[in-house]
C-alpha positions as CSV (number, residue, x, y, z in Angstrom):
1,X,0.2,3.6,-24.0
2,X,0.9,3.6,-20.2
3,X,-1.8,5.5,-17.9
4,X,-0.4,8.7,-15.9
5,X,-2.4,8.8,-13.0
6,X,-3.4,12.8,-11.9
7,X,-5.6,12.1,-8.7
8,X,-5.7,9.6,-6.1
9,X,-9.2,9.0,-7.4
10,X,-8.4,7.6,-10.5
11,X,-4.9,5.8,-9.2
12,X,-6.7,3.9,-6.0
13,X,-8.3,1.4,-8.1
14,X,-5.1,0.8,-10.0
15,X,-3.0,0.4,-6.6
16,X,-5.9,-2.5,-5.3
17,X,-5.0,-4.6,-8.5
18,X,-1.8,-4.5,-7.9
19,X,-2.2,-5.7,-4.5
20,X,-4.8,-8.8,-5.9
21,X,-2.0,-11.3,-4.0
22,X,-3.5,-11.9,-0.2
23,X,-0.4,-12.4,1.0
24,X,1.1,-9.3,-0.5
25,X,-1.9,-7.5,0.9
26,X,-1.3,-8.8,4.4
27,X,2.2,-8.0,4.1
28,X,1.7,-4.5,3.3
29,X,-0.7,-4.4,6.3
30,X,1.8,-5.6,8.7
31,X,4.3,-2.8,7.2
32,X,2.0,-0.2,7.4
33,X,1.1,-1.1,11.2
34,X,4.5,-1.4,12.1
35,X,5.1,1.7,10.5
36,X,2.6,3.2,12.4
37,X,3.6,1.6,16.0
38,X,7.1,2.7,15.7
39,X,6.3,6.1,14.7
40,X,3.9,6.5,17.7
41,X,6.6,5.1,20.2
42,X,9.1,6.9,18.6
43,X,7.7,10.0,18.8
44,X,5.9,9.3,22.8
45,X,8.9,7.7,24.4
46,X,12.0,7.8,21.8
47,X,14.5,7.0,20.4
48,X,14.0,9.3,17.6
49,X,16.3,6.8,15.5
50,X,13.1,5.5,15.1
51,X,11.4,7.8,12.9
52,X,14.4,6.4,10.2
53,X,13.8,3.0,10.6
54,X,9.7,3.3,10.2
55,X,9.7,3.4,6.9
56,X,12.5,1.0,6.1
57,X,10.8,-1.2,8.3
58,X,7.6,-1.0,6.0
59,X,9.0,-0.9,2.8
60,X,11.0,-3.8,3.4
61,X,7.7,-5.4,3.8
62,X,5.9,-3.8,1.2
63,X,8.3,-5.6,-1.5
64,X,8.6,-8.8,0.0
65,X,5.0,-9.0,-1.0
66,X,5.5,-7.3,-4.5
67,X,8.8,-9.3,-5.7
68,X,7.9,-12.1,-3.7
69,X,3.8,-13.1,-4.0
70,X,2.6,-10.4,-6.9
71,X,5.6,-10.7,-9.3
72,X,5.4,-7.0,-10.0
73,X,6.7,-4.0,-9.3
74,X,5.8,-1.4,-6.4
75,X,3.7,1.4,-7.7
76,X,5.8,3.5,-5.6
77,X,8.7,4.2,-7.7
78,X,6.4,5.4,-10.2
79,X,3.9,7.5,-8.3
80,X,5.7,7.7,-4.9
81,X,3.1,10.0,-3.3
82,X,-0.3,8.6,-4.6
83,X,1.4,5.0,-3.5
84,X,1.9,6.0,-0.4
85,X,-1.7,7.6,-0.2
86,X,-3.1,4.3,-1.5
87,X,-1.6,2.5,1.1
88,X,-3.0,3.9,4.0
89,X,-6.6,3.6,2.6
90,X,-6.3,0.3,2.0
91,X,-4.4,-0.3,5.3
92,X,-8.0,1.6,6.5
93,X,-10.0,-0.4,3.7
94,X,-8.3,-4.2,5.4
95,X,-8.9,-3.1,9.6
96,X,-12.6,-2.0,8.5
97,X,-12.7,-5.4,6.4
98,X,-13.9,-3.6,3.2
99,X,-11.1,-5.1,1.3
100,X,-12.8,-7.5,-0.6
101,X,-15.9,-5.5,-1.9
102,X,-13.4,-2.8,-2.8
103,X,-11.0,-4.8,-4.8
104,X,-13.6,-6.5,-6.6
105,X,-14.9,-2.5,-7.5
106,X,-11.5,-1.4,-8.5
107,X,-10.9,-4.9,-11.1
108,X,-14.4,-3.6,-12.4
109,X,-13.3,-0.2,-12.9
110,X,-9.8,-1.4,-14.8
111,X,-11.9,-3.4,-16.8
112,X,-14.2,-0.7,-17.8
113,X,-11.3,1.5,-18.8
114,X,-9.5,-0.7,-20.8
C-alpha cells in the first residue's frame, strides 16, 4: 500500500532517497540556485518575465536529473507542495555540506518503516 505523506517531517526522508543519484542531486542544486538568482534579479532590476521563466528554468533541471540519472519520477506531481518544501532544505542541506550525513539518516529511517 502506497504511503500518503501528511507533514514535511515524515515526507523529507522520503524526498532524500529519491534524490540517492549525485548527479540528480547536483542538478536539482543548480535549478534551485538558478531559481533563486533569477528571482532575485528579476525582482531587483527586471524584467518581470523572469518570475515565469524561474521555475521552468528549475524544473527543467529538476527532471533531467529524475528521468535522466534516478530513473524515477519527481515526487512533485504527487506531493507538489511538500516537494517543493523538500527541495529547498536539501538545496540548504548540499551549501551547508550536510547532505551526506542526512541521506544516510533518511535511508535509515525508510528502512525502519518498512
Amino acid at each position: 500500500m502506497e504511503q500518503r505523506y501528511q507533514s514535511l517531517k515524515d515526507f523529507y526522508p522520503y524526498y532524500l532517497t529519491e534524490h540517492s543519484n549525485y548527479t540528480s542531486r547536483a542538478l536539482h542544486f543548480f535549478g534551485t540556485a538558478l531559481f533563486i538568482g533569477l528571482l532575485v534579479f528579476a525582482i531587483i532590476k527586471g524584467p518581470l518575465w523572469l518570475l515565469a521563466v524561474a521555475p521552468v528554468c528549475a524544473y527543467f533541471f529538476a527532471w533531467v536529473g529524475h528521468f535522466g540519472f534516478e530513473k524515477n519520477k519527481p515526487a512533485t506531481f504527487k506531493y507538489p507542495f511538500l516537494s517543493l518544501a523538500s527541495d529547498f532544505i536539501m538545496f540548504y542541506h548540499i551549501l551547508t555540506f550536510q547532505i551526506s550525513n542526512k541521506l544516510k539518516e533518511a535511508q535509515a529511517t525508510i528502512l525502519e518503516d518498512q
